[in-house]
C-alpha positions as CSV (number, residue, x, y, z in Angstrom):
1,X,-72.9,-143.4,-19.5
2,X,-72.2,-144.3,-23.0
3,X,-69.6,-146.2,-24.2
4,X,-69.5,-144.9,-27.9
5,X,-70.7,-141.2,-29.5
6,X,-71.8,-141.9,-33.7
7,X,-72.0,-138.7,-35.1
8,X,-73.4,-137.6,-39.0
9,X,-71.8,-135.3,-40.3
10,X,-73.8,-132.7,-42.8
11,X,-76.2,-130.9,-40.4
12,X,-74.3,-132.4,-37.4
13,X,-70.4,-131.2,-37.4
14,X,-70.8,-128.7,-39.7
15,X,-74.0,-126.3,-40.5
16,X,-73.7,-126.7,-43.9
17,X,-77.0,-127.3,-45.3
18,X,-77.6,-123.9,-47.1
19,X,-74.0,-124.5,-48.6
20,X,-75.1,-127.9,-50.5
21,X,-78.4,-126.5,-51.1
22,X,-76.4,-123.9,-52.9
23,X,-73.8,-126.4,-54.4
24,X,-77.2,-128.0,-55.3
25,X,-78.1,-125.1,-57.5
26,X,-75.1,-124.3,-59.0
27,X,-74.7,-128.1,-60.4
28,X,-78.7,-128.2,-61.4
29,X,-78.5,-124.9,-63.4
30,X,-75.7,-126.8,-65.0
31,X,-77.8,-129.0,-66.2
32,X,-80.5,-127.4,-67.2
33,X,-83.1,-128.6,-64.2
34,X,-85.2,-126.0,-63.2
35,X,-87.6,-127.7,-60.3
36,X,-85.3,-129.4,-58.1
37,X,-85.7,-127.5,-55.2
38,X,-89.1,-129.0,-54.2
39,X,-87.8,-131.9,-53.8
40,X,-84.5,-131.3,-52.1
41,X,-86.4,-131.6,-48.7
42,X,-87.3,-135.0,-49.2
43,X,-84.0,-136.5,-49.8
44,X,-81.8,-134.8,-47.2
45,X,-79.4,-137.2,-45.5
46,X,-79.6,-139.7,-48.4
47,X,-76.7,-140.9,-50.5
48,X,-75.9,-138.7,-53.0
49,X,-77.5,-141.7,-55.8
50,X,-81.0,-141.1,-54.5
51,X,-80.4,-137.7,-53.9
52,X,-79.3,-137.3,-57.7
53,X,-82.1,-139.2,-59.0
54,X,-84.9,-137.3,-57.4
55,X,-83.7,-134.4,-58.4
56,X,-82.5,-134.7,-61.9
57,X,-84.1,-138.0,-63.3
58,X,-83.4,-141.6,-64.1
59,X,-82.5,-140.9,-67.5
60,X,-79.7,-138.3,-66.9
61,X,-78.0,-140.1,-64.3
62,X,-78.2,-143.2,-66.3
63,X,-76.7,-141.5,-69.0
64,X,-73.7,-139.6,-66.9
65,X,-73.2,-141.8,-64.2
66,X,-73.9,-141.5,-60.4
67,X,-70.2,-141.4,-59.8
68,X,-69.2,-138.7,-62.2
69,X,-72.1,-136.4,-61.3
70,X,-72.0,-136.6,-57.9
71,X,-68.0,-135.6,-58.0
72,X,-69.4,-132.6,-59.8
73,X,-71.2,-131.2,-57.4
74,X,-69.4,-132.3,-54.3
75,X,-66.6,-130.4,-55.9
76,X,-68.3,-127.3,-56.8
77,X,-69.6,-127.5,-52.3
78,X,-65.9,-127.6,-51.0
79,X,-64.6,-124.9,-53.1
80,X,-67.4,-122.5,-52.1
81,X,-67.6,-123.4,-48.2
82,X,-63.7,-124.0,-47.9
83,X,-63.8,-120.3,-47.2
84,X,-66.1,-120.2,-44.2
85,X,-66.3,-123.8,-43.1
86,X,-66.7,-123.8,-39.2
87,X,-67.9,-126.5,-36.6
88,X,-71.4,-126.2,-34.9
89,X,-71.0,-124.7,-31.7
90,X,-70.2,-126.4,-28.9
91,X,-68.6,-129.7,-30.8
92,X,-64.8,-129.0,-30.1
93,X,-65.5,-128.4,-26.2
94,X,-68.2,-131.7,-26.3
95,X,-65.6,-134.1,-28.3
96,X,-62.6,-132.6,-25.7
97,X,-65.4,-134.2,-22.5
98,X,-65.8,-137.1,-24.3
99,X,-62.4,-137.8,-25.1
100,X,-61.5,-137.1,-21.5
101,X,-64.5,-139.5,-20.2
102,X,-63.5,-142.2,-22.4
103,X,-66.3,-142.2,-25.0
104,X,-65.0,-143.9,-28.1
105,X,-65.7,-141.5,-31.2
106,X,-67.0,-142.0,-35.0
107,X,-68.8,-140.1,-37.9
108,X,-71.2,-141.9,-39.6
109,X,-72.1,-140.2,-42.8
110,X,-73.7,-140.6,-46.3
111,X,-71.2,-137.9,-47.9
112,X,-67.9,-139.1,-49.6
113,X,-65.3,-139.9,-48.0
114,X,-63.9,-137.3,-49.2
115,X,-66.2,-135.0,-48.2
116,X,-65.8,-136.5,-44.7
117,X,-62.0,-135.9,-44.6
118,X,-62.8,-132.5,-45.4
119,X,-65.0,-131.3,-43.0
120,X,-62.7,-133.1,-39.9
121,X,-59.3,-131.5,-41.5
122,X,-60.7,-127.9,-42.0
123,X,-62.8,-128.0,-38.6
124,X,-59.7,-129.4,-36.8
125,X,-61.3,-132.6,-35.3
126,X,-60.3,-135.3,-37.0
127,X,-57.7,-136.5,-34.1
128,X,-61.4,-136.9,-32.1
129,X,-62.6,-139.8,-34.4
130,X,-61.3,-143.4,-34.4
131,X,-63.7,-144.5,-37.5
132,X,-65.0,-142.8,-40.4
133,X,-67.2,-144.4,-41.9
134,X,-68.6,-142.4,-45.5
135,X,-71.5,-143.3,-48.0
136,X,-68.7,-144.6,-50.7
137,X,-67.8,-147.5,-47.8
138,X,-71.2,-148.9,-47.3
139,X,-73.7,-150.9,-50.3
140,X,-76.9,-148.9,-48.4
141,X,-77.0,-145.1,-47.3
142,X,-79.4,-143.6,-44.8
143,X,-82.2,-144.3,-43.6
144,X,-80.1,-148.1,-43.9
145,X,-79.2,-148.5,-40.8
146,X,-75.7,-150.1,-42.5
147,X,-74.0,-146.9,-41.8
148,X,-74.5,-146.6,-37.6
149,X,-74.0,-150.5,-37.4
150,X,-71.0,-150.4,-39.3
151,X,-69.4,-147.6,-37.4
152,X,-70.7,-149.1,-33.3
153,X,-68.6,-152.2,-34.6
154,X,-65.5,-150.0,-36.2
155,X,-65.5,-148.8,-32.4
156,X,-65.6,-152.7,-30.9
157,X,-69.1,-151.3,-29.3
158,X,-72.5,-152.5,-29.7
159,X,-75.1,-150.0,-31.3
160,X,-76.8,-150.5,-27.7
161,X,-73.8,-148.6,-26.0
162,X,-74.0,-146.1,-28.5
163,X,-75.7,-141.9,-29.2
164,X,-76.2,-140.6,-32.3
165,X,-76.0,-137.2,-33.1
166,X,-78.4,-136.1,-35.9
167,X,-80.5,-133.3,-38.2
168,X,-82.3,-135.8,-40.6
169,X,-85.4,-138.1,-40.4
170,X,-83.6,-140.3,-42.7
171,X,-80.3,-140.7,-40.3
172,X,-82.7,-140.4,-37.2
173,X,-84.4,-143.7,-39.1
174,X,-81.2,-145.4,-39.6
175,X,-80.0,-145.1,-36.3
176,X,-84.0,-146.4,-34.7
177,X,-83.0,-149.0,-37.0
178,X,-79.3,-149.8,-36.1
179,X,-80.8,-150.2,-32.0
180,X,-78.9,-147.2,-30.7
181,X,-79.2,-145.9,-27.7
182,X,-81.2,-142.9,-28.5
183,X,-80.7,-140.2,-30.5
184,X,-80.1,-136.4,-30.2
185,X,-81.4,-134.3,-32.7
186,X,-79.9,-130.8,-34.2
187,X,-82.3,-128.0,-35.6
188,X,-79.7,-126.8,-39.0
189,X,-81.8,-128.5,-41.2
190,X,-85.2,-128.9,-40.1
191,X,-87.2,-127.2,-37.2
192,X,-87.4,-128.0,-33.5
193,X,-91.2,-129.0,-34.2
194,X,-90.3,-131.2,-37.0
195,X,-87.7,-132.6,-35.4
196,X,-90.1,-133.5,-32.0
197,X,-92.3,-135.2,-33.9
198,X,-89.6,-138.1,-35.1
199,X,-88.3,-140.4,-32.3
200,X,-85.1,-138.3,-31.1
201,X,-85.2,-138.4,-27.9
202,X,-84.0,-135.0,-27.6
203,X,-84.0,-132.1,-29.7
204,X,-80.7,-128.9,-29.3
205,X,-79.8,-126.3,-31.3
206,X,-76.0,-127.3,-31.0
207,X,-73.6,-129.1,-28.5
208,X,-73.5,-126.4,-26.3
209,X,-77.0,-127.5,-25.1
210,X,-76.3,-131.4,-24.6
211,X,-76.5,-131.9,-21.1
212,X,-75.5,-134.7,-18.4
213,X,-78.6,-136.4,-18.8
214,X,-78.3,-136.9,-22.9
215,X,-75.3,-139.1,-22.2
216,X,-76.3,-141.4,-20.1
């Protein structure tokens, strides 16, 4: 069985895609940009410097600052899903087996710490996860694999005893990268077919469906 679960955490804890594609809106509209949404696909699971610089230029983030901007909009996501935040299904009952089993716990994301903190205190998990390990802590987001290495070695484990739970090619890339395991996949963000044709090795809709078999 596995020695060590590495979870993401947009996508993955929470199904909160729709909700920072909204944020997303809210701060381009802001800012005049009109087009942004055709490339929003591209840069899911990124750190929020690439993500900011597809979408609204060189130029203005040059001239407000990565930091700065991407407080903006990070602010303007937690004050509109604060009221409806909620877990995926199936992750409270999945962290409570591997708690029980002795699987070492860790999110592994490319959101701010902040951000992070968050989603665990407003889900209720947070006592599940001995390492957090955010975008802010790391000089390289997704598809890096800095972010799943750093967090397999928060937990004393190597990568090779580790799962990661995903939605993105980008963090599905990292982790390939970071010699996980394997990877399981969830279908928030992108379609099951989309999904099959990265190198998951499994594909759910939520943690109800991971099975025996996935933790290996």
């Amino acid at each position: 069985m596995i020695r060590g679960a590495l979870f993401d955490m947009d996508g993955t804890l929470v199904d909160n895609t729709d909700v920072h594609f909204k944020a997303f809106e809210i701060f381009c509209n802001r800012y005049g940009v009109k087009d942004w949404q055709e490339k929003f696909a591209a840069v899911i699971g990124m750190g929020n410097g690439d993500i900011l610089r597809a979408l609204l230029g060189n130029e203005a983030v040059d001239k407000w600052g990565v930091e700065a901007l991407a407080d903006e909009k990070e602010a303007i996501y937690r004050e509109i899903y604060a009221p409806t935040i909620a877990p995926v299904e199936g992750l409270r009952e999945l962290l409570e087996r591997l708690r029980r089993e002795g699987v070492r716990c860790a999110v592994g994301s490319s959101g701010c710490r902040t951000n992070v903190d968050f989603v665990l205190e407003r889900c209720r998990i947070g006592e599940f996860f001995e390492a957090r390990v955010s975008g802010d802590r790391v000089s390289r987001c997704k598809p890096d694999p800095e972010i799943y290495l750093t967090a397999a070695a928060e937990l004393g484990l190597e990568p090779s005893d580790c799962l990661v739970f995903e939605d993105a090619p980008a963090g599905i890339e990292a982790a390939d990268r970071a010699g996980v395991r394997r990877t399981v996949a969830l279908t928030t963000s992108l379609s099951a077919e989309a999904l099959r044709t990265s190198s998951a090795a499994y594909v759910v809709r939520n943690f109800a469906e991971v099975t025996d078999e996935m933790l290996r």
